[in-house]
C-alpha positions in Angstrom: 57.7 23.3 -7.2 55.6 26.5 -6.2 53.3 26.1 -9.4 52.6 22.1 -8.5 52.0 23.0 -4.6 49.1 25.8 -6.3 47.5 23.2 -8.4 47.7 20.8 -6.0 45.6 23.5 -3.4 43.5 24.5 -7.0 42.4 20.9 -7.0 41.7 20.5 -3.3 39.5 23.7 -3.6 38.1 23.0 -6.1 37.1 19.7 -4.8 36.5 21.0 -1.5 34.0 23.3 -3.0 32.1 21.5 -5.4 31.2 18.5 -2.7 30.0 21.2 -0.3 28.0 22.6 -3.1 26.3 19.3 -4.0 25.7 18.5 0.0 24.0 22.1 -0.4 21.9 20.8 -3.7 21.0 17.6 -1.8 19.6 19.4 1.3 17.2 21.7 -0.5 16.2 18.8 -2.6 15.4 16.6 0.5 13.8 19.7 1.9 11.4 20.6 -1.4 10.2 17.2 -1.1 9.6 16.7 2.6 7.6 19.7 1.9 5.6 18.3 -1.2 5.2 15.3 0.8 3.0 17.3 3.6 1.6 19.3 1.4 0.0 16.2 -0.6 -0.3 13.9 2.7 -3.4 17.1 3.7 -4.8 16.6 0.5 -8.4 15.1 0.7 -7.8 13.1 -2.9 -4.3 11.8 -1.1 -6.7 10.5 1.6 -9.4 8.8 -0.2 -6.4 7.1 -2.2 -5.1 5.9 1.2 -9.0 4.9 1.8 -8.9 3.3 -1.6 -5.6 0.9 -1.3 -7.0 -0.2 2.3 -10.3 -1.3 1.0 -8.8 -2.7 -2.4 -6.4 -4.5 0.7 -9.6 -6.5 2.3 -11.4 -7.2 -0.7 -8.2 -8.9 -1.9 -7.7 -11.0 1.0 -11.7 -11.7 1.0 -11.1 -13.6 -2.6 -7.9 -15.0 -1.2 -9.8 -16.4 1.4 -12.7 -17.5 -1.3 -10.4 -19.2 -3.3 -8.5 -21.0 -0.5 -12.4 -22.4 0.7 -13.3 -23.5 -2.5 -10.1 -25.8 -3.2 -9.3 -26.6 0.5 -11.6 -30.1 -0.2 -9.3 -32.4 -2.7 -11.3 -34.5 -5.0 -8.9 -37.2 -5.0 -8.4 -37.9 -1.0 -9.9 -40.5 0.4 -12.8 -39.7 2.7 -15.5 -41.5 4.7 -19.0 -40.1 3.9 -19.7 -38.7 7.4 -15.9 -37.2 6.9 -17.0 -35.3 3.5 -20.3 -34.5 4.2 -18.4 -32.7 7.6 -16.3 -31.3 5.6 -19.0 -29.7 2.9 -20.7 -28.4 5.7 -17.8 -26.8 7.4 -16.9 -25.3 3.6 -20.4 -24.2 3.0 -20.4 -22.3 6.2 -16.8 -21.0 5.7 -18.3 -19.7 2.7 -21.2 -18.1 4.1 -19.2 -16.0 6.7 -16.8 -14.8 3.2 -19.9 -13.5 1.8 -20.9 -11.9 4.7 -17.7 -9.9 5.3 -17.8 -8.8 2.0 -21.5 -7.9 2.1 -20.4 -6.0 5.3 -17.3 -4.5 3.2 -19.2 -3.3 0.4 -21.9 -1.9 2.2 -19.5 0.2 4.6 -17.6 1.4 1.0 -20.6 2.7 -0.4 -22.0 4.5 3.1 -18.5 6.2 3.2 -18.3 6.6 -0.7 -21.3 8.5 -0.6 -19.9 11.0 2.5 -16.8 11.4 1.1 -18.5 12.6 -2.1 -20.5 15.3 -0.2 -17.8 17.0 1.5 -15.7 17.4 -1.6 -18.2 18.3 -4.1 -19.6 20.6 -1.3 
């Protein structure tokens, strides 16, 4: 009965100390990559990624929006002239204002493009 009580308490140590170990593992882990993570978050190539995926964002939803224009008129309803020639119109200005934000977009990328290239390279 004495050696089974000792391997019972073996087994619970050894338990024991092998999940406080690996709570110990996970902890430095977590702690090495909240570091890596601020380290990289103060990097200027980390921030012009960041720059990068928000303009990649608009430009995306500026050819959503182009493509919703373009096929918002069906070919097959049945409209009154005054109805589709309203309708053109308001497309053709819908359009104009697309262009124009991405116009404004493109010409706000390449004025911060060109900034972003001169305090890096120096």
């Amino acid at each position: 009965m004495l050696y089974l009580c000792l391997a019972v308490c073996a087994m619970f140590l050894t338990f024991s100390v092998g999940r406080y170990l690996s709570a110990r593992t996970r902890l430095v882990e977590k702690t090495i990559d909240e570091t890596i993570a601020r380290k990289l978050s103060m990097s200027p190539i980390q921030i012009e990624l960041a720059r990068l995926k928000e303009e990649n964002g608009v430009m995306r939803n500026l050819l959503i929006d182009m493509v919703e224009n373009e096929t918002s008129i069906s070919q097959t309803t049945q409209m009154s002239t005054a109805d589709k020639a309203r309708a053109e119109n308001s497309r053709r200005l819908r359009r104009r204002e697309i262009f124009g934000e991405a116009i404004f977009t493109l010409q706000h990328t390449q004025n911060t493009q060109s900034t972003v290239y001169s305090k890096i390279r120096g």
